[in-house]
N, C-alpha and C positions, 0 to 999 in steps of 0.2 A: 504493500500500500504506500502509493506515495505522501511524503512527509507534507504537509502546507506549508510548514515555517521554513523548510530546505526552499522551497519554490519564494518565499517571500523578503527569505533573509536579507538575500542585498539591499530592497527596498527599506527595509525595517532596520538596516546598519543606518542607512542616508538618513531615515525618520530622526535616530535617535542622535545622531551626527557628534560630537564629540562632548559638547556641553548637558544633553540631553533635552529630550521635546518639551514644550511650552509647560507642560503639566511634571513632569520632576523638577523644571527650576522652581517651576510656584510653588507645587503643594508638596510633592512626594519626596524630595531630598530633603528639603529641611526636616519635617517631620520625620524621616527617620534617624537624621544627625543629633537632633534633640533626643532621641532615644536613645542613642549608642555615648552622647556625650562625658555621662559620668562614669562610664564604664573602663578599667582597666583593657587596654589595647589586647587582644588574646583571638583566638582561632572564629572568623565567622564561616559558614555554609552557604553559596548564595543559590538556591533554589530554583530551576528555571532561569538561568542568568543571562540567557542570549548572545549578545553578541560580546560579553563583559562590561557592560558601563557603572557597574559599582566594582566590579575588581578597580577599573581603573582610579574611582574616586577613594576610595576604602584605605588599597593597601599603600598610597603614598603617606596615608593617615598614619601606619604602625601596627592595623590590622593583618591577618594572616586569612587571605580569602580563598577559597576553595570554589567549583562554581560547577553543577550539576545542568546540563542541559538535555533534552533529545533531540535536537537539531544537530546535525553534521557540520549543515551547512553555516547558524551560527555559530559554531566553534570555531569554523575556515574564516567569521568574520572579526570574531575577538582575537586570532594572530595575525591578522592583517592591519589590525588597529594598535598591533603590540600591545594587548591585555595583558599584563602579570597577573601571575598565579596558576594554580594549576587547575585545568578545566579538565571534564569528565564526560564522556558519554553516556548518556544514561537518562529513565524512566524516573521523575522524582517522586512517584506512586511506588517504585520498589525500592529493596536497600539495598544501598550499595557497601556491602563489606567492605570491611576496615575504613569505615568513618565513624568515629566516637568523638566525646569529651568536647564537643562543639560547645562556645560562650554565647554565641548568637548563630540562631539559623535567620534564614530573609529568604523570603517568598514575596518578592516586587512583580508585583503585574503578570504574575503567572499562573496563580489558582483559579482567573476566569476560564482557563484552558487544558483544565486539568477535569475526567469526568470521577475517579476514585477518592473525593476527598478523604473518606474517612480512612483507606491507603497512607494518603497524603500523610496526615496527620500522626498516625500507627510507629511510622516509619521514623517520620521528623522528631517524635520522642524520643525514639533509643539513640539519633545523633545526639541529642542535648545533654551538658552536666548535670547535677543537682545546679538547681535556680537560675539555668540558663535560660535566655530570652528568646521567645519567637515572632519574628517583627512581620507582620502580614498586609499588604498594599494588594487591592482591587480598586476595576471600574466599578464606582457605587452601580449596585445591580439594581435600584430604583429609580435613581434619577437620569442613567445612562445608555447606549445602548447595549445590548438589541432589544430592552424591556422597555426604557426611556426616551420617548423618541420628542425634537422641537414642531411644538404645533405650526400648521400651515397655515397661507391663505390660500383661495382657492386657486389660486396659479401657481401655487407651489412650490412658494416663497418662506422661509420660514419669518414668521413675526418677529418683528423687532422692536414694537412700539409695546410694554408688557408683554412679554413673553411667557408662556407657559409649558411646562414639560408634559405628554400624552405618556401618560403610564399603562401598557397594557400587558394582562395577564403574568404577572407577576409573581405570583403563588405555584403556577408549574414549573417547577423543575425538568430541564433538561438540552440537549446540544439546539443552538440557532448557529446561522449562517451570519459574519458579521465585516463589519468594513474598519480598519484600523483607520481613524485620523489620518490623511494624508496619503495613505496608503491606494492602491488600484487592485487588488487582490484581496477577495473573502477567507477569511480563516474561520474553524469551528470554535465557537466559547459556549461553555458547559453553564445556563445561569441557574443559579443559588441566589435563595432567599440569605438577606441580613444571619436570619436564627440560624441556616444550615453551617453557615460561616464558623458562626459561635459555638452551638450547642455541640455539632463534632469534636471540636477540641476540646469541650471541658470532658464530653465521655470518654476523649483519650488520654485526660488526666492532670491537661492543661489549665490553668488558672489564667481568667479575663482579666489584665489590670489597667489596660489599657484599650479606649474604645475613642477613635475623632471619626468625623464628617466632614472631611476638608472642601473647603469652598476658598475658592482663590481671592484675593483683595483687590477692590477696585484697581488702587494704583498698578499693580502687576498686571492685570487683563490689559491697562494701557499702554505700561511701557513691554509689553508683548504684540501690540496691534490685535488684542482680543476682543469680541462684541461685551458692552458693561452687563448688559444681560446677565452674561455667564455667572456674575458673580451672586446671582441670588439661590444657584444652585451647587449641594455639593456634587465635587467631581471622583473624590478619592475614599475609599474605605480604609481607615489606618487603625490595626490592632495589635495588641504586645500582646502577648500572652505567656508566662512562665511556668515553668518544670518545678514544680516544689514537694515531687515526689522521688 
C-alpha cells in the first residue's frame, strides 16, 4: 500500500520550511517551550517527527532527540535538511525495542493521523521514566478541519464580515479524506472527539495536568498576513500528560 506522507513529503518539507508554518511560530512552539522550560535538559522521543523540525529546534537547546516516523520519505527529508539526531523507521502504534527511560515523549501534529490511539498510548508508557512528561499537539478536532469547516456565502466565499465555524458530525469517530494548509494532496486523519484524546491516556495510566485551546493573538495573525477572524477561534489542542506510575 502506498504510503501518502512518502507521496507528500517534499511538499510538506517546503510547508514547514525551516522556521516552521504560521501555526508552530504562533501557537504550537511556544507552548511546548513553556512546557519543557523548567525541565533539566535529558532524552526527548519525538513521535511522528517528519521531516525533523523539532530535532532541529530541540537538540541545539541540550536536548537529546530521538525521532520515530513511518515515512521513508520524511526521513530522506530530515537529512536533506541536516536534522541531528537519530531518526527511526517505524509505526508509532508499535514498540520499538530498546527505547526506554525517555524525560519527555512529543507527539506534535501526529495523533490526527494515527487510527490505534489507545496502541499509541500503550506503547508511549513503557518509553517514559517514572514522572516523565507526554506533550501532545492536534488540529483542535472541533473547530478545524475535516469536522470544522468556515461558513460560506453563496458563491463560495468564505465570510469575513463575522465569521463563523460549521461544525459537522462530530461525535463519529473515524478516517476523513483531508487537505493540509497549503498543501495540493489529500492525506487520511483519523478524527477523535476532545474525550477520546483524554480519557485513552488516563486508562493507560496517564495523568491530565495539562489541558490549552490555543487561539492565536491578534497581533501575530497580523504580522503573519492572517484573516483577524482567525483569532476568535482555537487552532491547537495542547496537553501534558505525566507517568506517575
Amino acid at each position: 500500500m502506498e504510503n501518502e506522507w512518502d507521496i507528500i513529503a517534499e511538499e510538506y518539507s517546503s510547508i514547514i520550511g525551516s522556521q516552521g508554518d504560521v501555526w508552530r511560530q504562533i501557537d504550537i512552539d511556544p507552548a511546548i517551550m513553556v512546557a519543557l522550560n523548567d525541565l533539566p535538559k535529558g532524552k526527548i522521543l519525538d513521535l511522528g517527527c517528519g521531516e525533523g523540525y523539532l530535532e532541529r529546534k530541540l537538540i541545539p537547546m541540550g536536548w537529546r532527540v530521538t525521532g520515530i516516523d513511518f515515512s521513508q520519505e520524511m526521513l530522506n527529508q530530515a537529512s536533506s535538511k541536516n536534522s541531528p539526531g537519530e531518526f527511526i523507521l517505524g509505526d508509532i502504534t508499535k514498540f520499538q525495542s530498546g527505547l526506554n527511560d525517555f524525560d519527555v515523549v512529543i507527539a506534535n501534529m501526529s495523533l490526527m493521523d494515527v487510527q490505534d490511539l489507545q496502541g499509541f498510548y500503550q506503547h508511549t508508557y513503557k518509553y517514559l521514566k517514572f514522572k516523565g512528561l507526554l506533550i501532545v499537539t492536534v488540529i483542535h478536532p472541533a473547530f478545524r478541519k475535516p469536522v470544522g469547516r468556515w461558513a460560506k456565502t453563496i458563491l463560495g466565499k468564505v465570510l469575513r464580515h463575522d465569521p463563523f465555524v460549521r461544525v459537522d458530525d462530530y461525535t463519529t469517530s473515524g478516517p476523513r479524506k483531508n487537505l493540509i494548509t497549503y498543501s495540493t494532496h489529500l492525506t487520511t486523519v483519523w478524527h477523535k472527539q476532545i474525550s477520546d484524546y483524554i480519557q485513552k491516556a488516563i486508562n493507560q495510566g496517564f495523568r491530565l495536568v495539562n489541558i490549552q485551546e490555543l487561539s492565536p493573538r491578534l497581533s501575530d495573525l497580523l504580522k503573519h498576513n492572517q484573516p483577524k477572524f482567525l483569532a476568535k477561534f482555537p487552532h491547537t489542542l495542547f496537553m501534558v500528560f505525566t507517568k506517575d506510575e
